[in-house]
C-alpha positions in Angstrom: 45.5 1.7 36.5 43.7 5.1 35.0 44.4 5.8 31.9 46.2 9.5 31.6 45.6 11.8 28.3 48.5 13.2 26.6 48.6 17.1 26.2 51.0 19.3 24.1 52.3 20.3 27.8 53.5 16.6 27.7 54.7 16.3 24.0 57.5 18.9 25.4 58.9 17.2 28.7 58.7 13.6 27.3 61.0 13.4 23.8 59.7 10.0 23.5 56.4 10.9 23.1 57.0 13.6 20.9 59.6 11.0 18.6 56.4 9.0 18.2 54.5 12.2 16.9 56.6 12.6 14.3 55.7 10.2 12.0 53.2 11.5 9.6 50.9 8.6 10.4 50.3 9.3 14.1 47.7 12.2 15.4 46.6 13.0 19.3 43.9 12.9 19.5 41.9 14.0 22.5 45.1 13.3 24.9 45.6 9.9 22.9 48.3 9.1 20.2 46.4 7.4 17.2 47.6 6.1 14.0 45.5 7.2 10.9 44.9 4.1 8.3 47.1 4.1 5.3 45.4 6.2 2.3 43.4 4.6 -0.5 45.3 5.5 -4.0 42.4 7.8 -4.9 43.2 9.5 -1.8 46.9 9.6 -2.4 46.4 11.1 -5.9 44.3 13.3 -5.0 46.6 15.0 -2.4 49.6 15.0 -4.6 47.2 16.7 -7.2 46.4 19.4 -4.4 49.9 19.6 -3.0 51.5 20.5 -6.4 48.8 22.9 -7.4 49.5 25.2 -4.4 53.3 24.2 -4.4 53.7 25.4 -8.2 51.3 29.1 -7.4 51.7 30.0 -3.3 54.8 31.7 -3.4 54.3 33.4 -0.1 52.8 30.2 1.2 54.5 27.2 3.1 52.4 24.2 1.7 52.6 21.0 4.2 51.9 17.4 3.3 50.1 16.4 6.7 52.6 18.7 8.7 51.3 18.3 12.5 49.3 21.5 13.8 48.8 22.5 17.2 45.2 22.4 18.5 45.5 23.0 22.4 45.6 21.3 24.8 45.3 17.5 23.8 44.8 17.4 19.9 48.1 17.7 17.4 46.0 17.9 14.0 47.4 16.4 10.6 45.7 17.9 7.2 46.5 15.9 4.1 47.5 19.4 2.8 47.9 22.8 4.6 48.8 26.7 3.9 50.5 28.8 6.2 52.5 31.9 6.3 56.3 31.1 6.4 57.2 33.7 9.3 54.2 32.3 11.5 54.7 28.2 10.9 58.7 28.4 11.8 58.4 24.6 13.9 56.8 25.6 17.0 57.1 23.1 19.8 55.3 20.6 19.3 53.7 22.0 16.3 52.4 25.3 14.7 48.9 26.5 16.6 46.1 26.0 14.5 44.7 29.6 13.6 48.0 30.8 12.2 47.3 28.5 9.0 45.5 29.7 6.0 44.1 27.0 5.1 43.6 23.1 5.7 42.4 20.1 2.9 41.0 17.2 4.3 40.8 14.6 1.5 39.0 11.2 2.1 37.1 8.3 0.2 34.1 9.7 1.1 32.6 13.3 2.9 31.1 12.0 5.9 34.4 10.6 7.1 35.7 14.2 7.2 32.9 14.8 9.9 34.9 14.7 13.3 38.0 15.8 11.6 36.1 19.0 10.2 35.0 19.9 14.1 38.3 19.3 15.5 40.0 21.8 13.3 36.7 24.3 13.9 37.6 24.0 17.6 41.5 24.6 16.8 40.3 27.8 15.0 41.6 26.8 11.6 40.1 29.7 9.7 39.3 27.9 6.4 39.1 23.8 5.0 38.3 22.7 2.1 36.7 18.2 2.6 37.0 16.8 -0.5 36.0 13.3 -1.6 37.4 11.0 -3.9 34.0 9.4 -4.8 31.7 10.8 -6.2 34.2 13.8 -6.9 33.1 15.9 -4.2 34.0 19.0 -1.8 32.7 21.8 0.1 34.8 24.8 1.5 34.0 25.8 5.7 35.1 28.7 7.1 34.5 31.4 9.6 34.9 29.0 12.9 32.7 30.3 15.9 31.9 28.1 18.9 33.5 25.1 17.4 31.6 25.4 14.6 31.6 26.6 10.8 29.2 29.2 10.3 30.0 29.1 6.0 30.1 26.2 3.9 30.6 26.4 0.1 30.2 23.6 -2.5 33.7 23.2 -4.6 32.7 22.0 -8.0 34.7 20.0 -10.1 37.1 21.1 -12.8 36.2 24.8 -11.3 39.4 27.1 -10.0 38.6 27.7 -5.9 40.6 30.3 -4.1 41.5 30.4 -0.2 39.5 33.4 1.3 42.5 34.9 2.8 44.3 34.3 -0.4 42.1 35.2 -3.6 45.0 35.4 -5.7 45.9 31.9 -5.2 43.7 29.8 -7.7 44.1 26.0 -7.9 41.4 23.2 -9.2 41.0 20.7 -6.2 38.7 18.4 -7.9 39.0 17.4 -11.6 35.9 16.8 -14.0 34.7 13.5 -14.1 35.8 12.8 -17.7 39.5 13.9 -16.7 39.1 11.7 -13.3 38.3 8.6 -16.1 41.1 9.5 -18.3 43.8 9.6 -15.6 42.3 6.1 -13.9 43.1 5.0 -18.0 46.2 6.5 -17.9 47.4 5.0 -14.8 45.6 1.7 -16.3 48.0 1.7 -18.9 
């Protein structure tokens, strides 16, 4: 029997494939529903850390928790963290379309695991996203996507505030120093 790929088309006749999309764990990816591996707590923290720092200063801003976005016509995308405009993310069928968000965070144990995640949302269009790795505490901000590609990469340092290009007004610190990355692994020691 040949194996058929989903597309978004699909997602919108079949409500059982789309009930399976909703969980938070599940992406399609080239026309095939996958479920991501459960996050490491490094991972975790560092979302929540991300998430509440654009919650607390986007007031303009929708801020998702890996929300699904569009990326026609077989990809549903799901950043740990994402920015969009409120009027443009209202729940499109199946999801929002890629280019209408601001910005995306990918956040993973390490920055080459970000690789074919980072292309995937350059082919979407997603104008900006910010990789960050747990260890070492690392990222790097990509924008500008042309071809499928990003044609601008900038290093995020830690414990320095990093603004969304579309947003400049909206500062948040992504990545902690090192010392305050040792004294909340103490404090969650305790």
């Amino acid at each position: 029997m040949a194996h058929t790929r989903i597309t978004l088309d699909d997602l919108l006749r079949r409500p059982d494939l789309a009930a399976r999309l909703r969980s938070p764990a599940m992406e399609l990816l080239d026309g095939e529903l996958v479920r991501q591996p459960l996050p490491s707590a490094g991972v975790v923290r560092t979302v929540v850390q991300v998430a509440a720092s654009f919650d607390e200063r986007a007031f303009s801003l929708r801020v998702g928790v890996r929300d699904p976005v569009a990326a026609p016509p077989a990809d549903v995308l799901r950043p740990e963290v994402s920015l969009a405009r409120p009027g443009e993310t209202a729940f499109a069928r199946p999801a929002p379309p890629a280019h209408r968000l601001v910005l995306a965070v990918l956040v993973c144990d390490r920055s080459d695991l970000a690789h074919l995640r980072l292309r995937r949302c350059a082919v979407a269009g997603v104008p900006e996203v910010w990789v960050l790795a747990v260890e070492p505490s690392t990222g790097a901000s990509y924008s500008d996507p042309v071809e499928g590609r990003y044609r601008r990469r900038e290093l995020l340092l830690p414990g320095e505030p990093c603004s969304p290009r579309e947003v400049p007004w909206l500062q948040v610190v992504p990545l902690p120093r090192r010392d305050d990355r040792a004294q909340m692994q103490r404090q969650v020691a305790a």
